[in-house]
C-alpha positions as CSV (number, residue, x, y, z in Angstrom):
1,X,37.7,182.7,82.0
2,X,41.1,183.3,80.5
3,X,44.3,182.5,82.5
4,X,47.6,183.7,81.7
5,X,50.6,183.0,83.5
6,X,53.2,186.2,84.1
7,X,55.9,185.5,85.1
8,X,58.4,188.5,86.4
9,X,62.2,188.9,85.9
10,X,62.3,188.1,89.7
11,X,60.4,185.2,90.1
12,X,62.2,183.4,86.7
13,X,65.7,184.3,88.4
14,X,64.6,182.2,91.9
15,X,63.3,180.0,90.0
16,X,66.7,179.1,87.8
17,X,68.3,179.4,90.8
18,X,66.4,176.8,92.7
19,X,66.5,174.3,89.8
20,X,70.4,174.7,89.7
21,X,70.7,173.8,93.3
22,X,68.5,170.9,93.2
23,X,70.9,169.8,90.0
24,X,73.8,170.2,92.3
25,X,72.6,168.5,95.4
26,X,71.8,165.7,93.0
27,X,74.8,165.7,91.1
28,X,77.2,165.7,94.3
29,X,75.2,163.5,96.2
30,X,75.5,160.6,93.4
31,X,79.5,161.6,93.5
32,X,79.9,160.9,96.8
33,X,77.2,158.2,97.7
34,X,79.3,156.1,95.0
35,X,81.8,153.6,96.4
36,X,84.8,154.2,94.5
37,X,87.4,151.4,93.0
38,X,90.9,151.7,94.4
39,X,93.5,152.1,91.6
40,X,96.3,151.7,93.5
41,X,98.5,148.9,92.4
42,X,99.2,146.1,94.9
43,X,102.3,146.4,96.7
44,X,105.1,143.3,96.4
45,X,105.5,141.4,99.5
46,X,109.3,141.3,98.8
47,X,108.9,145.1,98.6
48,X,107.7,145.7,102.3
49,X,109.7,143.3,103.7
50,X,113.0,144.6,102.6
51,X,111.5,148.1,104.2
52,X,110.3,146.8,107.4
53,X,113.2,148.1,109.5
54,X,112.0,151.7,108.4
55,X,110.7,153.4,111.6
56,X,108.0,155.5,109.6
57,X,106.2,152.1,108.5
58,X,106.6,150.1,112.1
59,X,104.3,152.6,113.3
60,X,101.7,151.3,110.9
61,X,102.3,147.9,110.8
62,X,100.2,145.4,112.9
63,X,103.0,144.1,114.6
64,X,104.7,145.5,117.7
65,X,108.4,147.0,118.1
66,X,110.6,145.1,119.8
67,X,111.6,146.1,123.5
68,X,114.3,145.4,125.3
69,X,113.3,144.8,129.2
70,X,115.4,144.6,132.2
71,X,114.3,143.9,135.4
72,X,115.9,145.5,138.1
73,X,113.3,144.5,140.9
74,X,110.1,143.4,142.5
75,X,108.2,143.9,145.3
76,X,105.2,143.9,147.1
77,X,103.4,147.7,147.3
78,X,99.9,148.9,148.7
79,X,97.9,147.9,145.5
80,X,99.7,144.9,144.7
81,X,103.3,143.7,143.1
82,X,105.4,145.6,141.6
83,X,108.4,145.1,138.7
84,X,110.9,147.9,138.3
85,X,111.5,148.0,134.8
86,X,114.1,149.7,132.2
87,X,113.2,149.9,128.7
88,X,115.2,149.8,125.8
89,X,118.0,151.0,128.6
90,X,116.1,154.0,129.9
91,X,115.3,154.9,133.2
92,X,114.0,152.0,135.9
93,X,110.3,152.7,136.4
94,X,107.6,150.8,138.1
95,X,105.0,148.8,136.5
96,X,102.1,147.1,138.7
97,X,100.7,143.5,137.4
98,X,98.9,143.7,134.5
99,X,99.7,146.8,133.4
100,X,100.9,147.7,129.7
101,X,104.8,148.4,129.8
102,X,104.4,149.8,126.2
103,X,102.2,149.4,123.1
104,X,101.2,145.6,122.8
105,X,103.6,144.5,125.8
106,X,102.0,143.7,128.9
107,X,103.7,142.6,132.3
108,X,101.3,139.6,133.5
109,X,102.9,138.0,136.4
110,X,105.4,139.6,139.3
111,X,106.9,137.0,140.8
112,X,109.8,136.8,144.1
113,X,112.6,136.7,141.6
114,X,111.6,137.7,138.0
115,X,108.7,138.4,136.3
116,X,106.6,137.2,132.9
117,X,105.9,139.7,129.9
118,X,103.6,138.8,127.3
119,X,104.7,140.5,123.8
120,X,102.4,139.4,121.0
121,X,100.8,136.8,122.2
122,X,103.9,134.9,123.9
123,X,105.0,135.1,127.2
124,X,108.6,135.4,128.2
125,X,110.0,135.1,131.6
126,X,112.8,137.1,132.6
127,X,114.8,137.4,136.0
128,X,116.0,140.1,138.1
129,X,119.4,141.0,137.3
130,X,121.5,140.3,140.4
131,X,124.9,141.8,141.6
132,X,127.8,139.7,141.0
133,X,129.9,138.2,144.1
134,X,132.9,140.8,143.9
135,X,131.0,143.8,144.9
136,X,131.4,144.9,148.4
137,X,128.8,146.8,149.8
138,X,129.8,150.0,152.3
139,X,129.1,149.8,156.1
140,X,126.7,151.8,157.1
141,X,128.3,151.9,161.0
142,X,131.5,152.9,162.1
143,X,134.1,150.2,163.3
């Protein structure tokens, strides 16, 4: 018995076509399997540090902004003490202990008159601001 393969114009066009997707799944799979070498040149320390003050790159970098924190008062609420803070001289607003006042600034302790912030791994103690001696305050009753 004699066999003899015929093949028609339809069957020869799937069949290209399947042996050019396999090519391209291989192809692109060893393209992106790959790890690729970074060519970027290495930056100058000198470089970033004269740039640090740029707000764009303190948002990336591993170390927090600065914050300037007053303390306007403390006290004692339903679910525990309470600091009313400013930041950076905005609006007073209340923080509970152990909170986070902003990104990697935390308030740890309230205390009866100040209370401790830990900003990168140091802790700073800072007092409530308190009204000098000259100011009168109104009576509240008539003479």
């Amino acid at each position: 018995m004699n066999f003899t393969a015929r093949v028609s114009p339809p069957q020869m066009a799937q069949a290209l076509a399947l042996l050019a997707a396999l090519v391209g799944i291989a192809t692109w799979s060893s393209l992106l399997l790959t790890p690729a070498e970074s060519h970027t040149p290495a930056a100058a320390p000198q470089l970033l540090a004269a740039r640090s003050d740029s707000p764009a790159l303190q948002w990336f970098a591993d170390h927090t902004a600065p914050v300037q924190i007053k303390v306007s008062g403390v006290m004692a609420g339903s679910r525990g003490a309470v600091a009313i803070l400013s930041l950076n001289d905005g609006p007073p607003q209340s923080f509970l202990q152990g909170e986070r006042v902003s990104p990697g600034v935390r308030l740890v302790a309230v205390e009866g008159d100040g209370v401790v912030i830990e900003q990168g791994g140091e802790r700073v103690r800072l007092g409530v601001e308190r009204l000098g001696e000259e100011v009168e305050m109104p009576r509240l009753v008539r003479p």
